[in-house]
C-alpha atoms as one frame of an Amber mdcrd trajectory, in Angstrom:
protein
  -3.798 -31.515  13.011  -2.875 -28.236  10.766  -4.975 -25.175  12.663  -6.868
 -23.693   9.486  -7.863 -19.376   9.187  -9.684 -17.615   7.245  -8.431 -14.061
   6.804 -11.650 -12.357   5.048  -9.945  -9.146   3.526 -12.521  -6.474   3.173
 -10.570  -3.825   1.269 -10.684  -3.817  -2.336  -7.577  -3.351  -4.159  -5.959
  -5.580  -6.574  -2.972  -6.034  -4.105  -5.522  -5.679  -0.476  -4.963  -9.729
   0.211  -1.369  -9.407  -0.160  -0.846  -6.587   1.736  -3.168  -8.291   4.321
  -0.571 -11.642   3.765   2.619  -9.096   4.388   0.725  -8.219   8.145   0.223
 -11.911   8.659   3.757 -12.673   7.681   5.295 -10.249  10.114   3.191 -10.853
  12.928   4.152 -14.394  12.635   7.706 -13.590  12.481   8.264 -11.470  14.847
   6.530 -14.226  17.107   9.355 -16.568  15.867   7.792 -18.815  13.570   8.800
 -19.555   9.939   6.746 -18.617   7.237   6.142 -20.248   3.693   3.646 -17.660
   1.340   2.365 -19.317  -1.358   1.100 -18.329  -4.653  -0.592 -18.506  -7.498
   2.592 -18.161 -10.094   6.212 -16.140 -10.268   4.513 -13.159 -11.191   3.003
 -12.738  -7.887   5.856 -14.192  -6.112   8.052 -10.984  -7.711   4.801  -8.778
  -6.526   4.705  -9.896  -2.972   8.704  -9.826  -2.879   8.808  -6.277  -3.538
   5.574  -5.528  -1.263   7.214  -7.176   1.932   9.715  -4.365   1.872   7.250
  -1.468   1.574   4.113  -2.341   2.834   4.358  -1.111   6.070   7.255   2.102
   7.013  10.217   0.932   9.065   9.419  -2.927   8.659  11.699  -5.525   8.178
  10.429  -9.000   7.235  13.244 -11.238   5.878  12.381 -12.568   3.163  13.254
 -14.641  -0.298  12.072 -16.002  -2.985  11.935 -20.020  -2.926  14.234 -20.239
  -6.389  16.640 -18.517  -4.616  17.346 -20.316  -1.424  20.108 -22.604  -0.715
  20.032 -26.102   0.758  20.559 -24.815   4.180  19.344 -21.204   4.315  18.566
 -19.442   7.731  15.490 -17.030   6.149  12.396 -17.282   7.986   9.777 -16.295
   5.400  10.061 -17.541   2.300   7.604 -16.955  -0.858   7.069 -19.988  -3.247
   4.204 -21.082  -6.293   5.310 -23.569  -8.403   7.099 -26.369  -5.922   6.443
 -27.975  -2.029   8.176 -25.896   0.540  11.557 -26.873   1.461  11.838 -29.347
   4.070  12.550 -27.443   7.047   9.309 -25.090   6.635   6.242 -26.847   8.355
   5.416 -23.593  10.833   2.915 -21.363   9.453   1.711 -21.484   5.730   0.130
 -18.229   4.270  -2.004 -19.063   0.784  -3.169 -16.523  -1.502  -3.921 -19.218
  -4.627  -7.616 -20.651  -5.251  -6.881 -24.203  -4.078  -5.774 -26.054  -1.099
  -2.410 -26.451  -1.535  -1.621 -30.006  -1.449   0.866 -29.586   1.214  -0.965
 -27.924   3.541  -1.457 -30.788   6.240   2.615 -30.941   6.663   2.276 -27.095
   8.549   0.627 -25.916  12.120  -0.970 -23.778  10.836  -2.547 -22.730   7.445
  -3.669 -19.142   6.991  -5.852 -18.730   3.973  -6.491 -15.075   2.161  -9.990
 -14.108   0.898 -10.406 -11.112  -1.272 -13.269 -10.323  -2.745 -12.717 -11.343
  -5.724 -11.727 -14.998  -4.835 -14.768 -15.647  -2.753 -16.365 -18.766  -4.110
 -13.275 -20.487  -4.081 -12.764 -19.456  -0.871 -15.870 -21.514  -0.175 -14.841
 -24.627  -1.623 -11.848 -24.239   0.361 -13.889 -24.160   4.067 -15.844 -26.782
   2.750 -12.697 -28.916   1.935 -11.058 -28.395   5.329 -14.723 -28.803   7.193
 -15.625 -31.856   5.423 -12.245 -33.327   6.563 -12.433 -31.891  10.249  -9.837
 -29.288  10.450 -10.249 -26.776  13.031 -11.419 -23.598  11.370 -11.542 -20.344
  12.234 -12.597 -17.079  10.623 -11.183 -13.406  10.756 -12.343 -10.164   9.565
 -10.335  -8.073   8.228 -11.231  -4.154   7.407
């Protein structure tokens, strides 16, 4: 059963959840695990693309968009809105959109972002995942 957390970002900041998504994202990397972001639209997609190589001095996340990959390519992380994950990703899924993605379930473990300004849909979320009996777990972040 997918592992579901709740990354409460405390910052403000139009771009504070996806920064807090890029720290996720590497973390889980560099642990070994592959990594599917997901988001709202391609707009963001471009955003958190470019933020993923300057977030954090002398960090390396590798990285794509999901239109870009090939059938069989190696990259860990990969950023995607508008289509399920490719087949091989099923690791650790990072959302920053306002609804459960439907594919959720297929992944260990499901990382969701809350910003401030997403906060009752965050709460629909929980709900959604406690109602069904997913583990959840909560995280502060400053």
């Amino acid at each position: 059963m997918t592992e579901v957390s709740f990354y409460i970002v405390e910052a403000e900041g139009a771009d504070a959840g996806m920064r807090t998504a890029c720290r996720l994202a590497e973390k889980a990397h560099d642990q070994g695990h592959r990594v599917y972001l997901h988001v709202a639209d391609a707009a963001a997609a471009q955003t958190l693309d470019g933020l993923l190589w300057t977030f954090r001095q002398g960090s390396f996340v590798p990285h794509l968009v999901a239109t870009a990959r090939g059938e069989q390519d190696p990259t860990p992380v990969v950023i995607g809105h508008d289509a399920e994950p490719p087949g091989d990703f099923d690791d650790v899924l990072i959302s920053l959109t306002d609804e459960v993605p439907a594919f959720f379930s297929r992944f260990t473990r499901s990382l969701e972002i809350v910003t401030p300004g997403n906060r009752l849909a965050a709460r629909q979320r929980y709900r959604f995942y406690q109602e069904r009996g997913y583990p959840l777990e909560t995280h502060k972040i400053a």
